[in-house]
N, C-alpha and C positions, 0 to 999 in steps of 0.2 A: 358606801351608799346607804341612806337613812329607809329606811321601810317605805315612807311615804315615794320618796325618788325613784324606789326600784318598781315601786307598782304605776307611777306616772310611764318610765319608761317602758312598762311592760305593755301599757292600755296604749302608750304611742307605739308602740313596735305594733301591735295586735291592727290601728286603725292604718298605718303604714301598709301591713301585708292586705289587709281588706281589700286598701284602695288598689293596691298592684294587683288580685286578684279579679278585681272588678274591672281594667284596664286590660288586664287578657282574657277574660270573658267575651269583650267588648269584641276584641281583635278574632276570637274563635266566630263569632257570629258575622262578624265584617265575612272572614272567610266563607262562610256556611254559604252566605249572599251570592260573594264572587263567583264562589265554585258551580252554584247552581247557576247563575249568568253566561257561565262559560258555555255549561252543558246546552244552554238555549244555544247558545249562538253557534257551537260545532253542530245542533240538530238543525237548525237554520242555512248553517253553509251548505250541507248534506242537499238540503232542500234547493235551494239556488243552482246548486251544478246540477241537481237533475234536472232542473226545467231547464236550465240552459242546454244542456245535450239533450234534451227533447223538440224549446226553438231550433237552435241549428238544424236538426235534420228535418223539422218540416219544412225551414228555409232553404235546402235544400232539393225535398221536392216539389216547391212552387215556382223555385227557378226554372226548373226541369219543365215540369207541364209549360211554364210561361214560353221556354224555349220551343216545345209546340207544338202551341196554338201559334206562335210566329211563324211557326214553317208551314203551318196547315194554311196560314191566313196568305203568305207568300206563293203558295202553289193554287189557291183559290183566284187570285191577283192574278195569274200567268195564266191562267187557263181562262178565267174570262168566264161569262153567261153561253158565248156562242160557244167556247170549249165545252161545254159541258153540253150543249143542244148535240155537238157536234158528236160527243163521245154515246149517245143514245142513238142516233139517226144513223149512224154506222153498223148499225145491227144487221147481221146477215141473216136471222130470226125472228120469230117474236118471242121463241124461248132467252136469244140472245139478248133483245133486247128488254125483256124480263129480267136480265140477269145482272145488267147496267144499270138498271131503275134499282133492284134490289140494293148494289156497289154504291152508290151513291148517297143510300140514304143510311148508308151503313159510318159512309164518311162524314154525313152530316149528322148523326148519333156519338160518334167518338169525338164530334166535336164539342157536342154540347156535355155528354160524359168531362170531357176535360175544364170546359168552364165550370162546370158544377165542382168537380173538387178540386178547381183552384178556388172556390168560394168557401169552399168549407175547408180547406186548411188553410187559407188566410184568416176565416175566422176562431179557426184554433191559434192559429198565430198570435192572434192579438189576444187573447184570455190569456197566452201564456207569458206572453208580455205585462199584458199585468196585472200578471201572480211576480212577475218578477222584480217589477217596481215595488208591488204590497211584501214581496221577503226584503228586499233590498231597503227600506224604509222600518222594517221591525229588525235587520240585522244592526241598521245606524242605530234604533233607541238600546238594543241590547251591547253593543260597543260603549254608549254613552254611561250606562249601567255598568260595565265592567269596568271603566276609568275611574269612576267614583267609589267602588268600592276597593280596589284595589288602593287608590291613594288612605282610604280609609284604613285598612288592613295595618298596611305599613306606618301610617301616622299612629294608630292603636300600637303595636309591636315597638318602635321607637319609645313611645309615651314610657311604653312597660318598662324598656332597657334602662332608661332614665330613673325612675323608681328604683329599681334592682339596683342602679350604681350606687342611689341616694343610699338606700337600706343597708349595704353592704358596708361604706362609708360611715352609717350614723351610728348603725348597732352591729358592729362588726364580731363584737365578743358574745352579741347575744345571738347571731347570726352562726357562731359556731357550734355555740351548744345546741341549735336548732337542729343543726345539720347530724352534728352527731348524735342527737337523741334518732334521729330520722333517720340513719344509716342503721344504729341498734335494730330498729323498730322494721327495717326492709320496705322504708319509704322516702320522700326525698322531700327537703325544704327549700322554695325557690328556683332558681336555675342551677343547681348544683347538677356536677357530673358524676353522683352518688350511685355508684353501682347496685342493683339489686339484685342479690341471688339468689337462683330455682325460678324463674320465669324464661317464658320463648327469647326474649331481651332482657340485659340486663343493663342497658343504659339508655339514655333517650338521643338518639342521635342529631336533634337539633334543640337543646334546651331554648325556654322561650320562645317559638317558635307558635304559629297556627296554626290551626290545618283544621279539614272537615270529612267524613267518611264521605269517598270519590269512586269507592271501587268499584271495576263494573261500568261505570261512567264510560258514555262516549266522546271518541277522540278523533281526531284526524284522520282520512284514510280508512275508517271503518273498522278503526280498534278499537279495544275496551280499557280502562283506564285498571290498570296492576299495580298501583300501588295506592301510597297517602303523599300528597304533594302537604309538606311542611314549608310553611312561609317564614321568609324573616330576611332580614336585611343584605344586602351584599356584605361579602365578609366574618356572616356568622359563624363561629365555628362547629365543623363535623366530627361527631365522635363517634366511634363504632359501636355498634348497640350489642355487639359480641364480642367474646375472646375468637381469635384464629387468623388465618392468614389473607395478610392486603394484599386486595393487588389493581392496579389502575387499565385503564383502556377507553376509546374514546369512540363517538358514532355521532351522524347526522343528527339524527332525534337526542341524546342524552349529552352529549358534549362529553364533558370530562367526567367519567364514572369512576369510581369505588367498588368493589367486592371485597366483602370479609369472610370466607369459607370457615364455618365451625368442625371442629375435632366432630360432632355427630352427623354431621353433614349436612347439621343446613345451611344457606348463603342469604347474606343481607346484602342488598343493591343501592347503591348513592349515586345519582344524575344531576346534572348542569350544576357542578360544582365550578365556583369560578378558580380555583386552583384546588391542589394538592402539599397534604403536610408531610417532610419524607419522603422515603422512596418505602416500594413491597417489602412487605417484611411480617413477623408476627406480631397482633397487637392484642392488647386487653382490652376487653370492656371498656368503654368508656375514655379510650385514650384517643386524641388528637386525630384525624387521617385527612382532612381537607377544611374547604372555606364556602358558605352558600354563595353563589353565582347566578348566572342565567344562560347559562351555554349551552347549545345545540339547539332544540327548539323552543327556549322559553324565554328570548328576549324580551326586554323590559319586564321582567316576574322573578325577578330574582326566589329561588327557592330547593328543597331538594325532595325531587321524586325520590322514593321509601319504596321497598320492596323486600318484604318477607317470603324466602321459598324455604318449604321445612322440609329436609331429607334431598334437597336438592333437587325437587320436581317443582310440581306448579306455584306461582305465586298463589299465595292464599293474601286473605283480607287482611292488610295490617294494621288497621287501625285502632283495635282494639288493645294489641299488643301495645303500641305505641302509646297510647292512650295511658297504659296503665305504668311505665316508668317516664312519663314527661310530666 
């Protein structure tokens, strides 16, 4: 290769990585959007079921009072004008008959007691109604906003995969020396499964992938979000971000999970994997263990929930870890 060619294909390699870099950029920020759309709309759902459990039981007690005032208005009906003359003039007193005048007007107090807060929780009723139209109408634009960024996500993430075959394909020799200067150096060129070691990880366990700091984020049910949701296509591959021992199990919320136990004790967590590589066993850094999915509760998002727990206690923030071998 003549001087002039190799520096042609150096400056093409160079605007090649630019653009693949600028394409998963693209794809981190689509995420950034989504994730924060999500969080709207699980704070929105939150909202919704409380005014719903709040209507219901005032429609509950409006039924109640309505029911009565029906039986008040029924015994009023049976008794009559002359009933009621009749129930005063039967006084064997005038303390007695005192004391029928007072009954009476006690009855016609609870009566109007009860129209009055059938007035005023039918007109809480109706505010809460619609508070529930005004969530129900901000939950439809924030669904509308999660559709769109999601297909963006993954349309960005595909873009990138595409790049990365071309690159790997055009400058395949030059793609090795990259890799290996980068392995020297204890960093990583492209989607490589370039182990890094002396950090909490030493591999990225979904190269190419997106994701945006979630942690802490509210979830379903009134949990908090424990780990980094990495996006990427069904079928990406899972590698383990440590040396130590696999092993699989499965659950409502995560589907198909992953655990890698490290020899110091910490554990890396892998959710809605759409299958498994292997059976349990011991693995390295960065070797093979599953495929991204959407299993348990992440249909249609294909991707994997990430959880870092160091010394085997609480999950801590992984995204920073994450961050620094992907």
């Amino acid at each position: 290769m003549t001087p002039a060619s190799a520096e042609d294909t150096e400056q093409e390699l160079k605007e090649a990585r630019a653009h693949l870099e600028e394409v998963q950029s693209q794809a981190n920020a689509a995420t950034s959007e989504y994730d924060a759309a999500y969080g709207r709309f699980i704070g929105t759902k939150d909202e919704i079921d409380q005014t719903q459990t709040a209507t219901d039981q005032i429609r509950v007690r409006v039924d109640r009072i309505r029911v009565q005032l029906g039986e008040r208005a029924r015994e009023a009906y049976q008794m009559g004008s002359a009933g009621m003359l009749e129930l005063l003039f039967v006084s064997d007193s005038i303390s007695d008959f005192s004391d029928r005048v007072v009954f009476l007007d006690h009855l016609a107090q609870e009566d109007s007691d009860l129209m009055i807060r059938a007035d005023v929780l039918t007109t809480d009723l109706d505010r809460l109604e619609t508070d529930l139209k005004r969530l129900a109408d901000r939950q439809a634009d924030t669904v509308s906003v999660l559709r769109e960024k999601k297909a963006l996500v993954y349309e960005k993430l595909e873009e990138a995969a595409a790049l990365e075959a071309e690159l790997e394909q055009k400058f395949e020799a030059e793609l090795a020396a990259a890799r290996a200067l980068a392995a020297a150096s204890g960093g990583s060129a492209s989607r490589s499964t370039v182990v890094v070691q002396g950090g909490a990880l030493q591999a990225c366990p979904v190269p190419g992938s997106s994701f945006s700091d979630t942690f802490g984020a509210p979830r379903s049910g009134g949990r908090s979000h424990e780990g980094v949701d990495m996006m990427a296509p069904y079928g990406t591959p899972i590698y383990a971000a440590t040396s130590g021992s696999l092993s699989f199990s499965s659950s409502e919320l995560g589907g198909n999970q992953s655990y890698v136990h490290a020899p110091n004790g910490d554990y890396t967590f892998y959710a809605h994997q759409q299958s498994y590589e292997g059976s349990p066993r011991t693995v390295s850094a960065g070797e093979l263990i599953g495929y991204v999915g959407d299993t348990g509760n992440a249909t249609g998002t294909p991707h994997v929930h990430f959880e870092y727990h160091p010394g085997g206690g609480g999950a801590v923030n992984p995204t920073p870890y994450v961050a620094a071998v992907c």
